[in-house]
C-alpha positions in Angstrom: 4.9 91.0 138.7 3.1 88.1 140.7 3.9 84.5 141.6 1.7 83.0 138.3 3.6 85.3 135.9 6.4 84.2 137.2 6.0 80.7 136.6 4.2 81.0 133.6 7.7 82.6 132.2 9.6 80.1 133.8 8.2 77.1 132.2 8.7 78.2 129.2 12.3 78.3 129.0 13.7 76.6 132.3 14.7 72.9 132.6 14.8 72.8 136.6 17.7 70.3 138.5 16.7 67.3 140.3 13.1 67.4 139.1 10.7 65.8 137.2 9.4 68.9 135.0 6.0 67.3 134.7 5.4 67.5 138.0 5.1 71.5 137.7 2.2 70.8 135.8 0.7 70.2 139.7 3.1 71.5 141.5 3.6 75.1 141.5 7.4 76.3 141.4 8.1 79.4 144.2 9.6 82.4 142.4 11.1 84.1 145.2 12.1 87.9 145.2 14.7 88.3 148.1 16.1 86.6 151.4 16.9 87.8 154.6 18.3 85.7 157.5 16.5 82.6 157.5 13.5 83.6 155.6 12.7 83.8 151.8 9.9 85.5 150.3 8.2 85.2 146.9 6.3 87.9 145.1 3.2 88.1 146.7 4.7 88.3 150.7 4.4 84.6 151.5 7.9 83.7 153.5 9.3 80.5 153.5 11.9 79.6 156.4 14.6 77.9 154.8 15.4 75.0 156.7 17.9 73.6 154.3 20.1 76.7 153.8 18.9 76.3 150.2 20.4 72.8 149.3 23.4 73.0 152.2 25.2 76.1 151.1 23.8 79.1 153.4 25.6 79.6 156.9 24.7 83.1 157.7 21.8 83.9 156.6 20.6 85.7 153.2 21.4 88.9 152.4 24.3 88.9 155.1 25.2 92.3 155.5 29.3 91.4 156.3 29.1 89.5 153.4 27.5 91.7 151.0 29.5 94.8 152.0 32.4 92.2 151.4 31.5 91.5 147.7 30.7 94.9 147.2 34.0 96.6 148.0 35.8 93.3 145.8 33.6 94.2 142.6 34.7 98.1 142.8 38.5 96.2 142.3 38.5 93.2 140.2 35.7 91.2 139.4 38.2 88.5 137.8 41.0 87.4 136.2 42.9 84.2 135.3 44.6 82.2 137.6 47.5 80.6 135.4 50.6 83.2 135.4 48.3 85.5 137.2 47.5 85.7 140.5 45.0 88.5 143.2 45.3 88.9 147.1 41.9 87.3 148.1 42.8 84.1 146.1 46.0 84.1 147.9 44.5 85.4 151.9 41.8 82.4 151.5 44.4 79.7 150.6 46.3 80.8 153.6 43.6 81.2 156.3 42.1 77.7 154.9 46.0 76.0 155.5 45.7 77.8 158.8 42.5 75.8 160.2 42.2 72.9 158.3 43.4 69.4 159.5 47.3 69.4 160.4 50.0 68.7 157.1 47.3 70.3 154.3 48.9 72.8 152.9 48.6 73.6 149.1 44.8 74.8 147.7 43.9 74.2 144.2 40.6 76.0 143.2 37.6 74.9 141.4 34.3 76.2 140.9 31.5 73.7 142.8 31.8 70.8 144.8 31.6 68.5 142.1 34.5 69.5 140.8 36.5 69.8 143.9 35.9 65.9 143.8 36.8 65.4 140.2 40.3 67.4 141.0 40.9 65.2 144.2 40.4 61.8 142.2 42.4 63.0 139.0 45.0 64.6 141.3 45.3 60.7 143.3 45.6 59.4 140.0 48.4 61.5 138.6 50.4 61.1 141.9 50.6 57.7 141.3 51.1 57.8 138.1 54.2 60.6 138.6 55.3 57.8 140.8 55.4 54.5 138.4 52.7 52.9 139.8 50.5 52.8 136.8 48.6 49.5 138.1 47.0 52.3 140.6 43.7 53.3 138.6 40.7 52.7 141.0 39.1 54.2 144.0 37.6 52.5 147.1 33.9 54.1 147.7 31.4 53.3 150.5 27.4 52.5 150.1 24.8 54.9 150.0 27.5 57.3 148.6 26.8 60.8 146.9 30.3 63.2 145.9 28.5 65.1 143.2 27.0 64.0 139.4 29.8 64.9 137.1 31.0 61.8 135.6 33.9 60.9 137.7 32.1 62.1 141.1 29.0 59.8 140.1 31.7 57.2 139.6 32.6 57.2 143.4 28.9 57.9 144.4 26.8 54.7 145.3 23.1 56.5 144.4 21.2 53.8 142.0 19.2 56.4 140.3 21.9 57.8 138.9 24.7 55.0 138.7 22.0 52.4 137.0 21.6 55.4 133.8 24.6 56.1 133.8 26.5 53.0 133.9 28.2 53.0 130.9 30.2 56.2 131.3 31.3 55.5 134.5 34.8 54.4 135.9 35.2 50.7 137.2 34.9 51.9 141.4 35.1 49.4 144.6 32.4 49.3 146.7 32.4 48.5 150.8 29.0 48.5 152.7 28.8 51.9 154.6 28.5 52.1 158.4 25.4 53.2 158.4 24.3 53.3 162.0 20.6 53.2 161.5 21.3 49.7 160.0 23.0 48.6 163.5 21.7 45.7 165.3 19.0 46.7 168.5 21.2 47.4 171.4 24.4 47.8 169.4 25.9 51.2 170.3 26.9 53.4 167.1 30.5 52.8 167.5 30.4 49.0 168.0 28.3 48.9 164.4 31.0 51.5 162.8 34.0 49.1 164.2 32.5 45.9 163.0 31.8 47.5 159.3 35.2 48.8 159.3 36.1 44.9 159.0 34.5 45.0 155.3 37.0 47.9 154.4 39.8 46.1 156.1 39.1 43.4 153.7 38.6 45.5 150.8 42.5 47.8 151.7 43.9 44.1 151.9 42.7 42.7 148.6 43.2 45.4 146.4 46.0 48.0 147.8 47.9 47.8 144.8 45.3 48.6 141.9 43.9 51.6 144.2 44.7 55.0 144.2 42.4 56.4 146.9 39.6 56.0 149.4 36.5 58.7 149.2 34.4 59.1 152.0 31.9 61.8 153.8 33.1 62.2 156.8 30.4 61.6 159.1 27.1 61.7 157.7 26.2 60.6 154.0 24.5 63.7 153.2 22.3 63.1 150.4 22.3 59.6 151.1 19.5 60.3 153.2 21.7 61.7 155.9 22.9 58.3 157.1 25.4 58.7 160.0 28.0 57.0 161.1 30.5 57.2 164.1 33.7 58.7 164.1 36.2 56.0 165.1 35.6 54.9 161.6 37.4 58.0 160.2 40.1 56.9 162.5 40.4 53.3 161.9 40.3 54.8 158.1 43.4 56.7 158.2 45.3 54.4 160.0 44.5 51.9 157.4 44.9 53.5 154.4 48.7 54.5 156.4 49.6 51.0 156.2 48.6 50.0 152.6 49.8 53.4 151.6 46.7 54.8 149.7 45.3 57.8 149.8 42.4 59.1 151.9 40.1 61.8 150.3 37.4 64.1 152.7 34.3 64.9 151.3 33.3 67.9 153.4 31.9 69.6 150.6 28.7 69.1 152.6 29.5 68.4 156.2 32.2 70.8 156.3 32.3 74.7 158.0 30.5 73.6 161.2 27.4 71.9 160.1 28.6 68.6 162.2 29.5 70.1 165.3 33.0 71.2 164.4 34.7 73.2 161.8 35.7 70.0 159.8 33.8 67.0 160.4 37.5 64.9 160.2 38.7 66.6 163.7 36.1 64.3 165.5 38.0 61.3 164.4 41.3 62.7 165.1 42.4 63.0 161.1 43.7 64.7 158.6 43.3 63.9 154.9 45.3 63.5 152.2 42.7 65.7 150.4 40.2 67.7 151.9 37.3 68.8 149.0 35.4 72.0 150.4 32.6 73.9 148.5 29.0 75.2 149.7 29.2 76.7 153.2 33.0 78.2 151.7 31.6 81.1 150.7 28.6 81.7 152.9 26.4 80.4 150.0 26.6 83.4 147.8 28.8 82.3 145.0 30.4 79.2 143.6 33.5 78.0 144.7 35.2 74.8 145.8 38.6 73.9 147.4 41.0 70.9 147.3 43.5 70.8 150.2 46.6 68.5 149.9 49.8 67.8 151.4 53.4 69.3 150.5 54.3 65.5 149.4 51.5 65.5 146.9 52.2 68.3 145.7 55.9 67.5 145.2 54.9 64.5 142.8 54.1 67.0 140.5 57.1 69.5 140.8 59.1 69.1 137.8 60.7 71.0 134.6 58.4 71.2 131.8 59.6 69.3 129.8 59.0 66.5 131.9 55.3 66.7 131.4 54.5 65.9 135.1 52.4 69.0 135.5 48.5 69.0 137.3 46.8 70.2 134.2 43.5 70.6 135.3 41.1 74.2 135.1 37.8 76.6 135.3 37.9 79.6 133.6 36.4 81.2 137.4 39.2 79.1 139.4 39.4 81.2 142.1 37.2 83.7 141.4 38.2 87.0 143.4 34.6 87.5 144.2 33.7 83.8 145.3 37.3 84.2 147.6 36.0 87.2 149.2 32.9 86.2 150.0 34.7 83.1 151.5 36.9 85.6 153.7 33.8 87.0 154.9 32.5 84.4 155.8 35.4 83.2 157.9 35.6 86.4 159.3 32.5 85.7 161.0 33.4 82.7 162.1 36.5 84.1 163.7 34.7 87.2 165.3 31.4 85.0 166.8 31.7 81.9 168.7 29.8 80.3 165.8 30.5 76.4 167.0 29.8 76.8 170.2 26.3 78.8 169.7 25.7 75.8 167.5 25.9 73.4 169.7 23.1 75.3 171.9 20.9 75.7 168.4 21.1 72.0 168.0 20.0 71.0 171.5 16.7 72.9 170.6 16.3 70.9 167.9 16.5 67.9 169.4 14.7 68.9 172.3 11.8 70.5 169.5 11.5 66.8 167.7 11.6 65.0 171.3 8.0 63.6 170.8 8.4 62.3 167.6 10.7 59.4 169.5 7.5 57.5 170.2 5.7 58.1 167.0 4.4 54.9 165.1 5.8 55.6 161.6 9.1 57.0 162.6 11.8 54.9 162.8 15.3 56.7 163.3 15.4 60.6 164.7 19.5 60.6 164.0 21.4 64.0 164.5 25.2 65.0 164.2 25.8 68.7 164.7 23.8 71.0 163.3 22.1 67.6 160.7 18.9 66.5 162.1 17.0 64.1 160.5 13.9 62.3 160.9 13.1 58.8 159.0 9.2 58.2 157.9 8.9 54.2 157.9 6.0 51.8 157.5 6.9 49.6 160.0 8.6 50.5 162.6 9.8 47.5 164.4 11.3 46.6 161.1 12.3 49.7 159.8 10.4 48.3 157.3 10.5 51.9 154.5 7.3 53.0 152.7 7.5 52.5 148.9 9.2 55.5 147.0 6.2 55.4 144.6 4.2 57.0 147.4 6.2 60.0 147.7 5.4 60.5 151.5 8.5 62.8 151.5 6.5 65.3 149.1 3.4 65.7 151.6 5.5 67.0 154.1 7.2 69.4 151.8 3.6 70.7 150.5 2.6 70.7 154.1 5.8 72.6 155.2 5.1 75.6 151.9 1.7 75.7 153.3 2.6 77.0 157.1 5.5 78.9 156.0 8.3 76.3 156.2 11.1 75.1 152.9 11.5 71.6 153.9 13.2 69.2 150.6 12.6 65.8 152.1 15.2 62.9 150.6 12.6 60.4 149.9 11.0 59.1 153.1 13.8 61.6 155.5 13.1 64.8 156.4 15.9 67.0 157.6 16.5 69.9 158.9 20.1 72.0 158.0 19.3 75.6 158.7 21.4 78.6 158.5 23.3 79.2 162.0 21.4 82.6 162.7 18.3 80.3 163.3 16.8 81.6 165.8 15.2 79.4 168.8 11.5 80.4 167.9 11.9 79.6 164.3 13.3 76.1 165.3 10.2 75.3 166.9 8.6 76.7 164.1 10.4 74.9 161.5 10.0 71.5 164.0 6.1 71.7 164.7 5.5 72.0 160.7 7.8 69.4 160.2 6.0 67.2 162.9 2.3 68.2 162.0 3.6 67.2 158.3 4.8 63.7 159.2 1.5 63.0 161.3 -0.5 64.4 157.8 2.4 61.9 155.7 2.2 58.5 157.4 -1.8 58.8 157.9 -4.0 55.9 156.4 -4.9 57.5 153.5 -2.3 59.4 152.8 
């Protein structure tokens, strides 16, 4: 079997996501035939380093041996089995090492299966508190800008990406929007936190005018990850919690993304000294072998919904694969190596280098932002940049670098005009400056006259 047969099969019966289909009649899809580490190769030898952890979820590396031996001894077990009356050790070990090192005063998991979902629980759970409670005028949720929680119909409600909120207007749930704090929006010689104080004002604003009609406030903590990796500084998080304290509202963490060290610490919410009323987890939670996603919330939520039967206050919300024994094991795994390496602080040395890799692009003509929070770098492609002035989308700059990157042995999924790098954490040095002179030579190739 070779790449062409492959493809040829593939187009005949595969509707692919986030993709214009056409475009494959130019653009070839890569059928890959395994992984290892950081590298991916298709059918005919060509690697690929995959310097997005394929779309966020992949921590250590493909193929993980911990891992796999992991999911192998689960499968010789249980595979699956319900999770309503019923009930399996890794389901219950994962819930309790994820109360153990998440953010202080979480402590009930509900499962789901993807990250979408996790958000979807979080707002319908916020909802039904309230509700439990009396306070039925409570039916709306607080979102920032440049927002992305997922693209079921409730997480596109809370998510602020016009491609999909203009189509799909009409199914959508009537959502509060405050201008995000953005830092590459911040005034020239205005320090990240001073912009992310004086943005909090709008939210200030927003708590104060409608507290009583909202249920909750979603957020990514830290960087707006699909959003074009937007950052932000923490003291918002904090000025966040303390305000949603005082107008008693909820306060939901996105770290579906951001979350399992990809910021610089376990949980992106430590850096602003916070804890969530609910904390959505998915991708990196099980290494980025299987689907699963995790909802952390307090003992008083949780509560609200503690009731006889009768009394129809119940959470009645459910996947067929809610907690999956297989998806929790590889999630154990995965902690596991977390708990036996010194994974954050290694990362903090892997990120350095790519800083230090990208240093020269800092006086490039055409770039105008090189932004990085933990182990999220990312590098903004702009016509103008003394203005910050952005090339138009039509141009698709963001696709020369990613045909560029396939070409010298690099996965690189630009968003637009950003290019980013989010690689698995057993990146080694030499493939960082590998992954960072493609990425360079492919911006230089992008923002050229004629490109």
């Amino acid at each position: 079997m070779n790449n062409d047969q492959l493809i040829n099969r593939d187009l005949s019966v595969l509707w692919h996501p986030c993709t214009q289909m056409k475009d494959h009649e130019w653009l070839p899809v890569v059928p890959v035939k395994k992984g290892h580490g950081v590298w991916l190769e298709d059918f005919e030898g060509n690697r690929y380093l995959d310097a997005i952890s394929s779309w966020w979820v992949n921590l250590f590396g493909h193929a993980n041996p911990a891992i796999n031996q992991a999911l192998y001894e689960q499968m010789q077990s249980l595979e699956h089995v319900l999770l309503a009356g019923f009930s399996h050790e890794p389901a219950i070990e994962l819930a309790e090492r994820l109360v153990r090192i998440t953010p202080d005063g979480l402590s009930r998991v509900f499962y789901a299966d993807n990250g979408s979902s996790a958000v979807e629980v979080a707002l319908k759970m916020s909802f039904h508190y309230w509700h439990n409670l009396g306070h039925n005028r409570r039916t709306r949720f607080i979102k920032l800008t440049n927002s992305y929680h997922g693209e079921t119909l409730g997480a596109l409600s809370v998510g602020d990406v016009e491609l999909y909120t203009d189509t799909y207007k009409p199914l959508l749930l009537d959502t509060i929007s405050v201008p995000s704090p953005d830092c590459f929006e911040r005034e020239p010689g205005v320090s990240c936190e001073e912009h992310s104080r004086v943005m909090f004002q709008h939210m200030e604003q927003t708590l104060a005018r409608y507290a009583d009609e909202t249920c909750a406030v979603i957020l990514e903590p830290l960087v707006q990850c699909a959003g074009n990796m937007r950052m932000y500084h923490p003291v918002y998080l904090k000025l966040l919690r303390d305000a949603c304290d005082r107008y008693n509202i909820h306060l939901i963490a996105d770290e579906i993304a951001v979350g399992f060290g990809r910021t610089g610490t376990l949980f992106a919410s430590e850096q602003g000294g916070i804890s969530p009323d609910f904390l959505c987890l998915s991708k990196g939670l099980t290494g980025g072998y299987l689907p699963l996603s995790a909802v952390l919330t307090s003992e008083d939520i949780y509560s609200a919904f503690y009731d006889d039967y009768q009394n129809l206050r119940a959470f009645l919300h459910s996947h067929s694969y809610t907690g999956n024994p297989l998806g929790c094991s590889a999630a154990l795994a995965t902690l596991d190596i977390f708990e036996q390496n010194d994974v954050i602080a290694n990362n903090h040395k892997l990120a350095a280098h790519m800083a230090a890799a990208v240093e020269e692009l800092h006086d490039h003509p055409h770039v105008g932002d090189i932004r990085q929070t933990g182990m999220i770098l990312a590098i903004e492609m702009v016509q103008d940049k003394a203005g910050k002035k952005a090339y138009p989308w039509q141009e698709r700059r963001g696709l020369k670098v990613y045909q560029h990157a396939l070409k010298n042995s690099v996965l690189l999924r630009p968003l637009g005009n950003v290019i980013y790098f989010m690689p698995p954490y057993v990146i080694t040095p030499e493939e960082i400056e590998l992954m960072a002179r493609v990425a360079i030579d492919g911006i230089g190739l992008a923002t050229s006259v004629n490109a």
